[in-house]
VOPAGU-2260 file (C-alpha; in pm, 1 decimal, decimal comma):
REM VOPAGU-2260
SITE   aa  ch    i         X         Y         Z
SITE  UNK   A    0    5041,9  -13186,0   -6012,4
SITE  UNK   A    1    4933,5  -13160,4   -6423,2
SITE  UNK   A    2    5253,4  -13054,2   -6456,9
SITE  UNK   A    3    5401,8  -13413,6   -6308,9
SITE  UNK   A    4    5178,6  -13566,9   -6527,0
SITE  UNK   A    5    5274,4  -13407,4   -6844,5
SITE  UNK   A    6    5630,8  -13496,9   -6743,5
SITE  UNK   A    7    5566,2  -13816,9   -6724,2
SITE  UNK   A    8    5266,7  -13890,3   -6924,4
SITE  UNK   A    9    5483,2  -14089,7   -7259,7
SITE  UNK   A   10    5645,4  -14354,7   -6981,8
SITE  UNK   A   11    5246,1  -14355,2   -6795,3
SITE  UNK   A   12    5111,4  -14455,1   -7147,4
SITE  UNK   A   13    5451,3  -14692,5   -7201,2
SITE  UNK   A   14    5410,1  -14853,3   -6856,6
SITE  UNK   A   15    5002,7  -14926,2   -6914,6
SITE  UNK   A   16    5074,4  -15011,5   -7274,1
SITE  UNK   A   17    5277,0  -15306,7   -7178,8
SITE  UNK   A   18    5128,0  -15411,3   -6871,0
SITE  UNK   A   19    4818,7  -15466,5   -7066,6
SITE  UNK   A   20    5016,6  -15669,9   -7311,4
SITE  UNK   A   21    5154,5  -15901,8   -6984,2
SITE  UNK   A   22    4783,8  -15980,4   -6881,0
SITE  UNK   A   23    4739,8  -16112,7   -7219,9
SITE  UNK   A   24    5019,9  -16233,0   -7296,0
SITE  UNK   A   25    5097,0  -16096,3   -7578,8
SITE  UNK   A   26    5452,0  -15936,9   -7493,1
SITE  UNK   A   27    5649,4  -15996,0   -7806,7
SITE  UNK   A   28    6060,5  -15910,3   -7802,3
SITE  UNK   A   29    5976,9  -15613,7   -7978,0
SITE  UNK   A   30    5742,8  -15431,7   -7691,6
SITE  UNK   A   31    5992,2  -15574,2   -7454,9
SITE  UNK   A   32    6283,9  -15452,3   -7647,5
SITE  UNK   A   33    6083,0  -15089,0   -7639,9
SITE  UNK   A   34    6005,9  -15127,7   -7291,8
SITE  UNK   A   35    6336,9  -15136,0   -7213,9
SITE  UNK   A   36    6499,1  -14844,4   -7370,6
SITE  UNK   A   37    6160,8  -14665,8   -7242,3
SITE  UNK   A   38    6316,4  -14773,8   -6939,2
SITE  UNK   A   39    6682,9  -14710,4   -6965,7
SITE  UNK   A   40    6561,3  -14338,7   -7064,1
SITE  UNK   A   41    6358,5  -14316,2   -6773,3
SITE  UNK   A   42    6679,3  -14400,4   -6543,2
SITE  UNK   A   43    6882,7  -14137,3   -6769,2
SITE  UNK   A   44    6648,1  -13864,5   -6715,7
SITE  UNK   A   45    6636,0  -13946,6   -6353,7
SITE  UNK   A   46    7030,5  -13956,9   -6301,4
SITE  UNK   A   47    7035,9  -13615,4   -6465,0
SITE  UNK   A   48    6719,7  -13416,2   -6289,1
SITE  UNK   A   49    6943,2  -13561,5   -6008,6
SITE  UNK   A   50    7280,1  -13444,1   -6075,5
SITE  UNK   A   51    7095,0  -13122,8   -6145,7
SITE  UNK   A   52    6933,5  -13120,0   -5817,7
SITE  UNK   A   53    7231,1  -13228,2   -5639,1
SITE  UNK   A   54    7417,1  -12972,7   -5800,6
SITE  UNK   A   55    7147,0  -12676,7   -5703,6
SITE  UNK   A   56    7108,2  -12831,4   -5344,8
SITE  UNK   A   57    7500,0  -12779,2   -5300,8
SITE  UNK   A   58    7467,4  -12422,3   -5472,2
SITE  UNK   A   59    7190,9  -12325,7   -5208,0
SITE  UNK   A   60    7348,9  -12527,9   -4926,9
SITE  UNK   A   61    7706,1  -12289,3   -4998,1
SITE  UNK   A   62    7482,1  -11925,1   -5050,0
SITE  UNK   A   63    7326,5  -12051,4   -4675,5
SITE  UNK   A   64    7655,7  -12108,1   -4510,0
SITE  UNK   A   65    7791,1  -11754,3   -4675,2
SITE  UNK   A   66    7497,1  -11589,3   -4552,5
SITE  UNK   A   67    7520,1  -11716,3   -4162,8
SITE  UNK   A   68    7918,2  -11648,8   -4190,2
SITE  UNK   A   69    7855,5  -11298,3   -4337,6
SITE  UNK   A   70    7514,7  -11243,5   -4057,7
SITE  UNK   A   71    7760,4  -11353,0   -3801,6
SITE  UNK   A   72    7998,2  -11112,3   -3898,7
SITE  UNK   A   73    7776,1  -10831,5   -3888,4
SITE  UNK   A   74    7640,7  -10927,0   -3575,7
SITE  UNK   A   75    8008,2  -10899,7   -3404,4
SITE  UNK   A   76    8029,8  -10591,5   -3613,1
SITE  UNK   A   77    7747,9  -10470,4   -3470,8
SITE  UNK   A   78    7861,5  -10570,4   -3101,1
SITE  UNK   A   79    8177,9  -10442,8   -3120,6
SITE  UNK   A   80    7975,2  -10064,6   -3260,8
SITE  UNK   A   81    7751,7  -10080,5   -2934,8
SITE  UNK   A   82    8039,0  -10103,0   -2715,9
SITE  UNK   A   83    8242,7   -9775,4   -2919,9
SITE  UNK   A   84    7924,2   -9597,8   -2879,2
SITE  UNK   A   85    7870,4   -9694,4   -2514,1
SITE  UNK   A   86    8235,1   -9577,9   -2427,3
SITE  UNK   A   87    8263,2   -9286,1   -2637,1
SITE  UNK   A   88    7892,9   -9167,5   -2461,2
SITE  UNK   A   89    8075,4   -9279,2   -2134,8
SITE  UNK   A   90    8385,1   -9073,6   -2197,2
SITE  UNK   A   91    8194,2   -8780,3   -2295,2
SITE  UNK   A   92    7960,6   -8834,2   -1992,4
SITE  UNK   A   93    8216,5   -8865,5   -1750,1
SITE  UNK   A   94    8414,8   -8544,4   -1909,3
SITE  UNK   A   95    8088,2   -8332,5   -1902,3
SITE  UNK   A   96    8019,8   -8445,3   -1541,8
SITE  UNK   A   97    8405,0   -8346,8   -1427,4
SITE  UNK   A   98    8417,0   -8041,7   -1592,8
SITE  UNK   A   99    8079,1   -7898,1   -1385,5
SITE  UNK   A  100    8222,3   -8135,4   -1026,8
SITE  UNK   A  101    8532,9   -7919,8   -1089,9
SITE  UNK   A  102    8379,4   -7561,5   -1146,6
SITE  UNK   A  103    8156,7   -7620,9    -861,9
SITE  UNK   A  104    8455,1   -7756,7    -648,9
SITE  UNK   A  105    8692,7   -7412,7    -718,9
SITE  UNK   A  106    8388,6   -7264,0    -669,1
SITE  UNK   A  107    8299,2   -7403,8    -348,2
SITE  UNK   A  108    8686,0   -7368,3    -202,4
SITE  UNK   A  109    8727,8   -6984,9    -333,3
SITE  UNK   A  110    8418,2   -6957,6     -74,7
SITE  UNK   A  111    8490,1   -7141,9     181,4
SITE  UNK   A  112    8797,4   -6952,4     202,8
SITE  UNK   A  113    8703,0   -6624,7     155,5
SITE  UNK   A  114    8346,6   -6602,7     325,5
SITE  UNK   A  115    8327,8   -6958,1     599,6
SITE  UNK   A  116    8733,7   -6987,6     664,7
SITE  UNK   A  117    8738,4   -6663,1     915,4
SITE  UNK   A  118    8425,4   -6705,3    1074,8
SITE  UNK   A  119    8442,4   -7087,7    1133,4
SITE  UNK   A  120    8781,6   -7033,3    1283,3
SITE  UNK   A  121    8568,5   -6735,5    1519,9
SITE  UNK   A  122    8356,6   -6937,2    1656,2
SITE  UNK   A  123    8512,7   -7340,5    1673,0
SITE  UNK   A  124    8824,1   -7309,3    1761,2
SITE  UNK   A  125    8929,2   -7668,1    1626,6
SITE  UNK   A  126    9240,9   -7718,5    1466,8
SITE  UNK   A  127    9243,1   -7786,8    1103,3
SITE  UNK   A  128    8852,9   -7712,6    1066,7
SITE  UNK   A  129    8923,6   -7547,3     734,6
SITE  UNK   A  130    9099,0   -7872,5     604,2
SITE  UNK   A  131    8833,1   -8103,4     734,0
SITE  UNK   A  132    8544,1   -7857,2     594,5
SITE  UNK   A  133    8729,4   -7849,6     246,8
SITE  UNK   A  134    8792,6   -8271,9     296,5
SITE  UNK   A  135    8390,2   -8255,0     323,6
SITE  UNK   A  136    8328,0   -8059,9       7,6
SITE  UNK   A  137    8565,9   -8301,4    -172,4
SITE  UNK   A  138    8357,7   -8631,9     -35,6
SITE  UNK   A  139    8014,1   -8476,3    -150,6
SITE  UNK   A  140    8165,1   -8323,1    -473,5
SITE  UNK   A  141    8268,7   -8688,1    -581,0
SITE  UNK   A  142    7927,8   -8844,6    -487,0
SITE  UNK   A  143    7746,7   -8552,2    -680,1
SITE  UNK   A  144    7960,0   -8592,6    -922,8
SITE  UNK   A  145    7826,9   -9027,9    -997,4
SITE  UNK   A  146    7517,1   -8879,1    -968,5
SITE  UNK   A  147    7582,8   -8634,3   -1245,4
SITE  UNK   A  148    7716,2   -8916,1   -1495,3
SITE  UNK   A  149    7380,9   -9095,5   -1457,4
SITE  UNK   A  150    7177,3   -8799,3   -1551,3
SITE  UNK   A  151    7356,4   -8735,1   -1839,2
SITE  UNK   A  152    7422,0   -9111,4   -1944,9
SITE  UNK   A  153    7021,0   -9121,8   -1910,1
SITE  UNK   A  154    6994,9   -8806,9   -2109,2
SITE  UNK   A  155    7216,5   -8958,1   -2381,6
SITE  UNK   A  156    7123,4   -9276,0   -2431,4
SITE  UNK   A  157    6723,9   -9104,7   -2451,8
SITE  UNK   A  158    6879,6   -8890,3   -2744,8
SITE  UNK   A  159    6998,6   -9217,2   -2926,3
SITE  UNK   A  160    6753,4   -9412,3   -2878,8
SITE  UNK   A  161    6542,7   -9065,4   -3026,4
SITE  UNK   A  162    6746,6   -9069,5   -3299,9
SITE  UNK   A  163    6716,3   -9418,9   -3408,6
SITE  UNK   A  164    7101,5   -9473,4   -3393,2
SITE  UNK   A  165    7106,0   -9710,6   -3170,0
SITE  UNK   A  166    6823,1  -10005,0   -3076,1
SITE  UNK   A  167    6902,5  -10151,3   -2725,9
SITE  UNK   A  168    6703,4  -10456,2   -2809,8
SITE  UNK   A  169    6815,7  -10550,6   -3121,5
SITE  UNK   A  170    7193,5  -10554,9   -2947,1
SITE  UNK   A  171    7291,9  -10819,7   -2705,9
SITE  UNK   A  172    7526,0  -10665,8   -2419,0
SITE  UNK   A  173    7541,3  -10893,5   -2148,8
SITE  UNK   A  174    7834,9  -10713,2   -1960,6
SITE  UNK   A  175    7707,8  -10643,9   -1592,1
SITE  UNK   A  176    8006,1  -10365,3   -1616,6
SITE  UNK   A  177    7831,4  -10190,5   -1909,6
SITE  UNK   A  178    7726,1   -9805,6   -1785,1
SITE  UNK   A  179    7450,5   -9759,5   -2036,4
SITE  UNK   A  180    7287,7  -10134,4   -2044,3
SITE  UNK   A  181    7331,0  -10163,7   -1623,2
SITE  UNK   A  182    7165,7   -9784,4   -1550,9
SITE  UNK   A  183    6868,3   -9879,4   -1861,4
SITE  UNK   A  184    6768,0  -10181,0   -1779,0
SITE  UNK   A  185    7018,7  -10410,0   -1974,9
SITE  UNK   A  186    7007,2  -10808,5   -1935,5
């Protein structure tokens, strides 16, 4: 506020100065005639501080409109990243998970044919029981196998979220479809 004052303390002192001379009367041309170009400085002073101002105040107003355009962009940027990451961790999910379904399921024929084939076909003597025993291994194999893919997507996304790559709440995935955000607790 002293600072305002200072500023403005030569037109205070001009404005009393005459004011005092009104009450008495005693305003000659020359006080007016100073008055007035105390005056006509004022306004000149004023019309710059505001051109000045105006100028800043479009300076700022441009810097705020590159900033939200450039937070916008990272933003998307940062979208677009979560959903690479969430598809890569998918793929390599899903690959794990297929790789062990189909060990287990060679596995799992290899025995049925070797050790449950001959005495299955002993003692039920159904045709086809091999085929609908090995159709049975298939069906549980492929609902193991979803079940695998959510252990390991859990696994995964704990090991990101360890590592501090990636910050589920500071991305906004509202895709139902997403694996990660649907199985973690997404929005």
């Amino acid at each position: 506020m002293s600072e305002a004052k200072n500023l403005f303390h030569a037109e205070e002192n001009s404005l009393k100065e005459f004011k005092g001379k009104v009450k008495g009367n005693a305003v000659s041309k020359r006080t007016l005639a100073r008055f007035i170009d105390n005056y006509e400085d004022l306004i000149t002073q004023s019309k710059v501080i505001t051109r000045v101002s105006d100028r800043l105040q479009s300076k700022l107003n441009k810097a705020n409109a590159q900033i939200a355009e450039q937070n916008e962009t990272i933003s998307d940027n940062n979208k677009l990243l979560h959903n690479t990451i969430e598809q890569l961790v998918k793929a390599k999910v899903s690959k794990k998970a297929s790789t062990i379904i189909l060990t287990a399921a060679v596995v799992l024929f290899v025995a049925e044919e070797v050790l449950l084939e001959e005495a299955i076909n002993n003692y039920v003597n159904i045709p086809y029981i091999g085929l609908i025993v090995k159709l049975c291994i298939a069906l549980s194999l492929k609902a193991f196998e979803s079940t695998i893919e959510k252990f390991f997507l859990r696994k995964e996304h704990s090991k990101i979220v360890e590592q501090g790559s990636w910050d589920v709440a500071e991305v906004d995935n509202t895709s139902p479809s997403s694996p990660i955000t649907a199985e973690f607790g997404g929005r």
